[in-house]
C-alpha positions in Angstrom: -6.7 -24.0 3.8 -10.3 -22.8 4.1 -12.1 -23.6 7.2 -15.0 -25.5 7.3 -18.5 -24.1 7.9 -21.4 -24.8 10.7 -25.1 -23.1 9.0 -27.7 -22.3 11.4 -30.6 -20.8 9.3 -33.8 -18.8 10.4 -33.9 -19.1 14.3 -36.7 -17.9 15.5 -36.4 -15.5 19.0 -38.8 -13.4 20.6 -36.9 -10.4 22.0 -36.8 -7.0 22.3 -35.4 -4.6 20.3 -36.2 -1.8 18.1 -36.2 1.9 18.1 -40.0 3.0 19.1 -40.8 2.0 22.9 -43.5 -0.5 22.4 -40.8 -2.1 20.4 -38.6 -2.9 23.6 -41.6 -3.5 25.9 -43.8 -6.1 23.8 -41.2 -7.7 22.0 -41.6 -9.0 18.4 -40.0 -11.7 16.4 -36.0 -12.1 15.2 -35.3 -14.9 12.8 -31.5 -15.3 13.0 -29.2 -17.3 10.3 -25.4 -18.0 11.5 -23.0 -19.3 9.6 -19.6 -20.8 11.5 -16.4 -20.9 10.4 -14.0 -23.5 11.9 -12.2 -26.6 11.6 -14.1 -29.5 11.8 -11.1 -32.0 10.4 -10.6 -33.5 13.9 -14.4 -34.3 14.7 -15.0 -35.8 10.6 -12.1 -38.4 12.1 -13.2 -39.1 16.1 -17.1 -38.5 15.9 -16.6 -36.6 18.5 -19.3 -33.9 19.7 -16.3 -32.1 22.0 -14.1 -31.8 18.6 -16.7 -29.4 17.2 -19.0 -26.2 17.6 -22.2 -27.3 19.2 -24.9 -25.6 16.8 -27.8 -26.9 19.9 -25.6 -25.1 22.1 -24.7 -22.1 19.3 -28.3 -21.9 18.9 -29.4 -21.8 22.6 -26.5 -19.0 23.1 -27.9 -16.5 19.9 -31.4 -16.9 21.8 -30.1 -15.9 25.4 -28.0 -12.7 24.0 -31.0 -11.8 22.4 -33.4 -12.3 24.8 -31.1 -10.9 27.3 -30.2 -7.9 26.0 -32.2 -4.2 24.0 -31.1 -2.7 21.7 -32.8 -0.1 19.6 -30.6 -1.2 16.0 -30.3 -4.4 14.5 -26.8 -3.4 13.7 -26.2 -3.2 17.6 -27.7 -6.5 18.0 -25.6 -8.3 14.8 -22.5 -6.2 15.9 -22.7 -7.5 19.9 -24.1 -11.3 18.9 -21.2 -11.4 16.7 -18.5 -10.5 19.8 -19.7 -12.7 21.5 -19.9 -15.6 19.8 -16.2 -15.2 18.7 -15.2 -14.7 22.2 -17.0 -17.4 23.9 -17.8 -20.4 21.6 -13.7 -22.2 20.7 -12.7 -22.4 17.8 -14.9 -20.2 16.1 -12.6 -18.0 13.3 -15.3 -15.9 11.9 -19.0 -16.3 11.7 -21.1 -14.7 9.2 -24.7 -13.2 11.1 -28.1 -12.3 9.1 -30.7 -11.1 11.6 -33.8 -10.4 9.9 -37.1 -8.0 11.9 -40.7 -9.4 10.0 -43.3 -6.6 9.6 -40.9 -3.8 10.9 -43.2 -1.2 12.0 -42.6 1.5 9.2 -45.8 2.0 8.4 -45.3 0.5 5.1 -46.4 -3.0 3.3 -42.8 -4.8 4.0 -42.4 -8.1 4.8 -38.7 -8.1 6.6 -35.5 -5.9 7.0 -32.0 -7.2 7.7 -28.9 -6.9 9.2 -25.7 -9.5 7.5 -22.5 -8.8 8.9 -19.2 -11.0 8.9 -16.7 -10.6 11.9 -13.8 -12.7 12.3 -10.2 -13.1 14.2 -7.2 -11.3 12.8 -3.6 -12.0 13.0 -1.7 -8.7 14.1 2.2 -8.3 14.2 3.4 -5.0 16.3 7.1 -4.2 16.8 7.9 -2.8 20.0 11.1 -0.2 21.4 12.3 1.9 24.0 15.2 3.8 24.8 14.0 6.5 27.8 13.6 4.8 31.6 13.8 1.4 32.3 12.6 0.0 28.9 12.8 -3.8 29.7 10.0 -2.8 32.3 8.6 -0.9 29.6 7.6 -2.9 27.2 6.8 -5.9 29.5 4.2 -3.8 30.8 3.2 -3.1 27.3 2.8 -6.3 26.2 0.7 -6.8 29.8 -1.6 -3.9 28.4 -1.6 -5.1 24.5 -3.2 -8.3 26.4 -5.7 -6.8 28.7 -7.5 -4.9 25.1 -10.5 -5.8 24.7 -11.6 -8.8 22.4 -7.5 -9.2 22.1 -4.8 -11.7 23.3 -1.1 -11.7 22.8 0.0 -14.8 21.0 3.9 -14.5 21.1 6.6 -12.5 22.3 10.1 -12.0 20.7 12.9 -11.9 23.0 13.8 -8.4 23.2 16.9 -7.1 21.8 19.6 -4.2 22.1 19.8 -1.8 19.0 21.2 1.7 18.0 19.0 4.4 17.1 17.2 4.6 13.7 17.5 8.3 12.2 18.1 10.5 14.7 21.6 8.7 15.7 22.4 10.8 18.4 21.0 9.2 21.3 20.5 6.3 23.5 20.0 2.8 22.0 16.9 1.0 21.8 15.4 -2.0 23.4 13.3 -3.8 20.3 11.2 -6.7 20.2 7.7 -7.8 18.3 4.4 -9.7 19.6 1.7 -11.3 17.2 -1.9 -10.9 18.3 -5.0 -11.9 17.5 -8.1 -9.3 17.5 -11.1 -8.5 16.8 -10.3 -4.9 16.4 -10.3 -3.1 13.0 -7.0 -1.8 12.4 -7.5 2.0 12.9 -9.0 0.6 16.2 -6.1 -1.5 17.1 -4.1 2.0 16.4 -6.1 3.8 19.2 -5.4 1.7 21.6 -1.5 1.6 20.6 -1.8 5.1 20.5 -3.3 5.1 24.3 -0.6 2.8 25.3 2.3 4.9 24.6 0.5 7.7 25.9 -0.1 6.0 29.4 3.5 5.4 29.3 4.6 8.9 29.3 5.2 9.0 25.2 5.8 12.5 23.7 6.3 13.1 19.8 8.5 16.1 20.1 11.6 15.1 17.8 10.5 12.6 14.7 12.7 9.6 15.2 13.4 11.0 18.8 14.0 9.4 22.0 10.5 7.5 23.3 9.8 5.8 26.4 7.8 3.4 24.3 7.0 3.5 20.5 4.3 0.9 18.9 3.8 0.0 15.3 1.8 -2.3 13.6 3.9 -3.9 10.7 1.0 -6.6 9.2 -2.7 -6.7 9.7 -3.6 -10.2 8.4 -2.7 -9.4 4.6 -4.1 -6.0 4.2 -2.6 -4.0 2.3 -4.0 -0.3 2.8 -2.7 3.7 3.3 -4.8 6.3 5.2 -3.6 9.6 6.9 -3.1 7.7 10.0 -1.4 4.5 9.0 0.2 2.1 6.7 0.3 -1.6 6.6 2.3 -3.1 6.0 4.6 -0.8 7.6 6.4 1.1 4.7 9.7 0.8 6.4 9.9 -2.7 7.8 11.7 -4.2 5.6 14.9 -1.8 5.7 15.0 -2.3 9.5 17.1 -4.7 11.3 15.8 -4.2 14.5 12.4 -4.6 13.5 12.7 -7.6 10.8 15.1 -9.6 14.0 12.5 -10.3 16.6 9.7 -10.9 14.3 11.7 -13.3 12.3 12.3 -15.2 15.9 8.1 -15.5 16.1 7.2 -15.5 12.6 10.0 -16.7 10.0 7.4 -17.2 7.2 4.9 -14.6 7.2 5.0 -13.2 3.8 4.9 -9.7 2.6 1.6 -8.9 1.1 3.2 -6.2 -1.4 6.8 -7.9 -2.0 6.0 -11.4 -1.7 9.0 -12.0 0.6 9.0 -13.8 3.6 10.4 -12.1 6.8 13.6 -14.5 6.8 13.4 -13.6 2.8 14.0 -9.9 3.5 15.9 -10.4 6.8 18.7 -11.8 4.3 18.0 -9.2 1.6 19.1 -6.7 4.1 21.8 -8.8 5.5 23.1 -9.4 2.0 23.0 -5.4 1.9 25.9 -5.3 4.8 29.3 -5.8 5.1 30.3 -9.5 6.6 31.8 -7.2 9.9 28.3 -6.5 10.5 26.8 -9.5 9.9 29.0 -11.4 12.7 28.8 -8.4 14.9 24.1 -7.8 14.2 24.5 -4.2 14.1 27.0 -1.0 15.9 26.3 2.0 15.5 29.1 2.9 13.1 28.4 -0.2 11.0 24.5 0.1 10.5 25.0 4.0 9.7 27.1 2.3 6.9 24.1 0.1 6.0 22.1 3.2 5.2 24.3 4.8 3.1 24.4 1.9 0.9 20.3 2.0 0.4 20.5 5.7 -0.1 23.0 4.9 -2.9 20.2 3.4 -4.8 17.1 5.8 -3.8 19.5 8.6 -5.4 20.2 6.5 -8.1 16.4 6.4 -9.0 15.7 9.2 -8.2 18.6 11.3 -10.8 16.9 8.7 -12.8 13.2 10.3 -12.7 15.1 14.0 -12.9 16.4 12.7 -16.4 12.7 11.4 -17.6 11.5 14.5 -16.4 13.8 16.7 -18.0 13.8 15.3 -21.2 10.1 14.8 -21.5 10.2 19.2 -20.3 12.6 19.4 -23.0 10.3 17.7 -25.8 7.5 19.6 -24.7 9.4 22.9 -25.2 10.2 22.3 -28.3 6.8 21.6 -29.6 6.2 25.3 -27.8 9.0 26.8 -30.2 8.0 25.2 -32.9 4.6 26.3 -32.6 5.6 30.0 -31.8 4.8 30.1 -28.6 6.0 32.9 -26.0 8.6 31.8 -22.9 5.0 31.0 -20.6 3.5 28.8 -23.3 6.7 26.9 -23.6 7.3 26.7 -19.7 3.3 25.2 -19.6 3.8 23.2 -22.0 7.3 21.3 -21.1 5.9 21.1 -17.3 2.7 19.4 -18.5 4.8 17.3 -21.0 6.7 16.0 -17.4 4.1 15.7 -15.1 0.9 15.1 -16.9 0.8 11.5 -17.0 1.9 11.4 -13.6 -0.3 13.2 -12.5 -3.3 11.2 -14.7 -1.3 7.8 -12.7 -2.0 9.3 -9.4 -5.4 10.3 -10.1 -6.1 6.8 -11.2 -4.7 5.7 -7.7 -6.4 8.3 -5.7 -3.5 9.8 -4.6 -2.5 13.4 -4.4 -0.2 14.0 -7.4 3.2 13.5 -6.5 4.4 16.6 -8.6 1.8 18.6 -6.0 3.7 16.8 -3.1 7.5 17.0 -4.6 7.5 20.7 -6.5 11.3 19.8 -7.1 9.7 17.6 -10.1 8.4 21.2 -11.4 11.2 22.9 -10.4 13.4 21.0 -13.3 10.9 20.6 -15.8 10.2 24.7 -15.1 13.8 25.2 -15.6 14.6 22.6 -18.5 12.1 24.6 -20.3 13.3 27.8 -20.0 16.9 26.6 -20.6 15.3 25.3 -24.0 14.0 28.3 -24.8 16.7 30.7 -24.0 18.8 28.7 -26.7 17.3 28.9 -29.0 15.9 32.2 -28.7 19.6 33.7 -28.9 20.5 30.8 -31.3 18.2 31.6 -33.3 20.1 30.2 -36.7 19.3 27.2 -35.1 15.7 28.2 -36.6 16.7 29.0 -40.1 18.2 25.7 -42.3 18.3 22.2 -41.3 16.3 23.3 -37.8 13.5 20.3 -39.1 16.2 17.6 -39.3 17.9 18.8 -36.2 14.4 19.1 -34.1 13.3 15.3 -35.1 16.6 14.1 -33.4 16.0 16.0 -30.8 12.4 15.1 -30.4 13.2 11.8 -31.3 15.7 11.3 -28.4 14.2 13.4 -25.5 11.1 11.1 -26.0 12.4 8.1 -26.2 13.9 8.6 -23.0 11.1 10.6 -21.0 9.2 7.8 -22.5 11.2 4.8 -21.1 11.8 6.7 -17.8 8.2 7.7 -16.9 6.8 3.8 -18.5 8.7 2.2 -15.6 8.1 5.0 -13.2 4.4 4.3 -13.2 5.1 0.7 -12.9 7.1 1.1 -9.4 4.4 3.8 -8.2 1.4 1.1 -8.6 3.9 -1.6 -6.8 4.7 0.9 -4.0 0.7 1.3 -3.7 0.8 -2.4 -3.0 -0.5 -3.5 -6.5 2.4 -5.8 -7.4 0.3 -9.0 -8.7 -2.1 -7.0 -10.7 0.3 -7.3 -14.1 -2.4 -5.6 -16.1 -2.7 -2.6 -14.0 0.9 -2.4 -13.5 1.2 -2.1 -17.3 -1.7 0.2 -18.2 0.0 2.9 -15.3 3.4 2.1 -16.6 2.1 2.9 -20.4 0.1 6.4 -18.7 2.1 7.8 -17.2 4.8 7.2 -20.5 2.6 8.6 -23.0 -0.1 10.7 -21.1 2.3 13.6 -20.9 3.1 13.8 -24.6 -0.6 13.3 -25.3 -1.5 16.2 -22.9 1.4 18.2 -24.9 0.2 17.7 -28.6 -3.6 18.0 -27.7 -2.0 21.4 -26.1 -0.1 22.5 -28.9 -3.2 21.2 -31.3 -0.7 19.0 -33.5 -1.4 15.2 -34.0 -0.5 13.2 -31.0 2.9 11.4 -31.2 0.8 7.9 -29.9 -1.5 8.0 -32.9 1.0 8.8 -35.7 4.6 8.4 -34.8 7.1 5.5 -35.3 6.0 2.6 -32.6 5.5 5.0 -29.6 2.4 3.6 -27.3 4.0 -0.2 -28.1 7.4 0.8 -27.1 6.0 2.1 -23.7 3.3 -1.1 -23.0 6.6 -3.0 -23.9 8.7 -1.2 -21.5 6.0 -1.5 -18.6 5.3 -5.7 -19.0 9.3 -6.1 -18.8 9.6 -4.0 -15.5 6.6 -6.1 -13.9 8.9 -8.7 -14.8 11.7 -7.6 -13.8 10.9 -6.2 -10.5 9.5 -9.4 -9.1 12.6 -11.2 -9.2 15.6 -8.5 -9.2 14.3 -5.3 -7.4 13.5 -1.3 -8.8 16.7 -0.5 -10.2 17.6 -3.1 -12.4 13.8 -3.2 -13.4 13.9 0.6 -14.1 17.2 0.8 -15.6 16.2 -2.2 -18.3 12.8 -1.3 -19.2 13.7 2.5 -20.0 16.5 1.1 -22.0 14.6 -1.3 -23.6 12.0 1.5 -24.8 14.2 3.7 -25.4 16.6 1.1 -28.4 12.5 0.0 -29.4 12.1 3.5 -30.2 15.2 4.4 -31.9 15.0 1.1 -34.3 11.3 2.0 -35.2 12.9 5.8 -36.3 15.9 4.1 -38.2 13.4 1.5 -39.9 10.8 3.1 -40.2 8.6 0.5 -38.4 5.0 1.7 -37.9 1.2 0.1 -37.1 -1.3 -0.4 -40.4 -2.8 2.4 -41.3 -5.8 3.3 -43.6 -4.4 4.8 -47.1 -1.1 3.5 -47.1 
């Protein structure tokens, strides 16, 4: 539910503030305009004054700080009025602050200048492990420190609990457990002082997954959803990891994933489900959860050989159109790996990501070397040139982009889901339908031929079709069965529009 709000508008204070000197010495005027956010369910029923925010007292507390304290920016003075009021007035969750300077010394005919700013609480969930030194002391006294932050308080604790170690399998197991937190911190903030934490504990990042005498994540910030170089939140691996997902379902059984829509106890199952029943009775041995990752790999390389088949194909369709229009062995290598990676690449762009075909050259690698194998047949097959070659290259076409079409259509899907996009059907759909046909546009345009999208069988359709039913798809039954369906589904669309000869209106026929 939205909370309820409390207005204060243009309180007038006589302070001291301002860049110039004269400014902090005479003092001018400050008309201030608050706006409280609580709950004000309990006074509406008691008529109670105690079951409220004061605004006689709110007010009289924005004059003191103001009057108390110089600054030279209004954004100091907004930022630090702001603090304070959601530190010291209860039950304040976030407060909206507009202070405005009249006649602001700049020399030019301006009647005011203002500062609006919104601060409020925020719900943090951080996981906590060690496995170096006495780690029961350990993270007690980390939770200790999480309290003392500034403008921070620890809210619950999970018990803590005994785990074996996560990647690096060779050494001593961990001691795991989560805390939820409420700040006033941003989260790259909150991060800095995790980050000081673990160092004041003695943490070294030598070996990644390594032993640590005390490791600190944070797994949700509120509902953000957000990637920078520093962090990700949610945390990209939470929801593969027991001995994460275990003590936070113990403090928070119902906070739901902002990207996957599951609840903790949701995907605490999910992953149980994942396991053998031996492992489920027994939580977790070292043996048995090794066993546990195998199984998810099992699907990562399933995708994965999955996008090496889109890729390949869509290589081999772009080589083709090289041959065919006499291209040397360079122009058909350029043109199959922009066939591949094009779209991608036009998907990431659109998501301000580095292209992943920059990041993962193996991409390249098998588009470089589905081109060339393309090439070298037919170049010492070369009857394959001579009769029938125009019958035998539309098949060929036909079926390398039907399924470099289906392929890439639901790859572009799963890469705007993974970017935490998951609701958003119509973006889903429009990067799913990119990165399907933006390769073979970038190949004709290339090759200077018509574009397949504009003039073959039921092409862009096919992939728009392809894209909606993985959205679908993946909401209810996961990647795999969302990829493995959609590309189908494009792929026996496109085959029945060449058999049928289905096409879109067209002017002169």
């Amino acid at each position: 539910m939205k909370p309820d709000k409390i207005k204060i508008e243009d309180l007038e204070v006589f302070a001291n503030h301002g860049v110039f000197p004269e400014e902090n010495v005479l003092g001018q005027k400050f008309v201030v305009s608050a706006v409280m956010y609580t709950d004000t369910r309990r006074a509406g029923l008691t008529d109670e004054l105690t079951a409220s925010i004061h605004y006689g007292e709110a007010s009289a507390f924005i004059t003191e700080y103001l009057k108390s304290h110089t600054f030279k920016l209004l954004e100091k003075v907004a930022e630090g009025l702001a603090e304070e009021m959601l530190v010291r007035i209860a039950g304040l969750q976030k407060v909206q602050i507009e202070i405005k300077k009249p006649w602001a010394p700049v020399g030019l005919p301006l009647k005011t200048v203002s500062v609006e700013i919104e601060r409020e609480w925020h719900t943090a969930y951080i996981a906590l492990g060690s496995n170096m030194g006495d780690s029961r002391s350990i993270l007690e006294a980390a939770v200790q420190a999480l309290d003392e932050i500034k403008n921070t308080k620890v809210e619950k604790v999970s018990t803590f609990i005994t785990t074996p170690p996560y990647g690096v399998t060779d050494q001593p197991d961990f001691l795991n457990g989560c805390l939820k937190l409420s700040t006033l911190l941003y989260p790259e903030e909150l991060l800095k002082e995790l980050n000081r934490i673990e160092k004041e504990a003695g943490r070294e990042r030598i070996i990644h997954w390594g032993p640590r005498t005390l490791d600190l994540d944070i797994i949700f910030y509120d509902d953000l959803v957000a990637e920078t170089d520093a962090l990700c939140i949610p945390h990209v691996e939470m929801h593969k990891r027991a001995f994460v997902l275990e003590p936070l379902h113990e403090i928070a059984p119902y906070k739901r994933h902002p990207v996957y829509g599951k609840t903790v106890r949701e995907m605490l199952e999910d992953l149980g489900n994942r396991m053998t029943e031996h492992e489920q009775d027994s939580k977790f041995t070292k043996n048995k959860r090794q066993d546990g990752e195998n199984k998810m790999d099992i699907q990562e390389w399933i995708i994965f050989a999955i996008e090496l088949i889109g890729t390949v194909a869509f290589s081999a369709s772009g080589a083709m159109v090289g041959i065919e229009c006499s291209m040397d062995i360079f122009g058909v290598i350029v043109l199959g790996v922009s066939t591949a990676v094009g779209g991608g690449m036009v998907r990431d762009v659109i998501l301000r990501k580095v292209p992943s075909a920059l990041l993962h050259p193996v991409y390249v690698i098998y588009a470089v070397l589905a081109a060339v194998l393309v090439f070298c047949i037919i170049y010492f097959r070369r009857k394959y040139l001579q009769d029938g070659f125009g019958e035998v290259y539309d098949k060929l076409m036909l079926a390398m982009d039907s399924v470099g079409l289906g392929i890439f259509s639901a790859m572009g899907v799963t890469k705007g889901i993974s970017c935490g996009y998951i609701d958003n059907t119509f973006l889903l759909v429009f990067l799913g339908t990119m990165t399907g046909v933006g390769g073979g546009l970038l190949r004709d345009t290339m090759a200077g031929v018509a574009p397949y999208i504009f003039v073959k069988h039921i092409y862009a359709c096919a992939s728009i079709a392809g894209a909606w039913i993985c959205v679908i798809i993946y909401r209810s039954y996961g990647e795999l069965p969302a990829m493995v369906v959609s590309s189908l589904i494009v792929m026996l669309i496109r085959f029945l529009a060449a058999h049928y000869r289905w096409n879109l209106p067209r002017i002169g026929e």
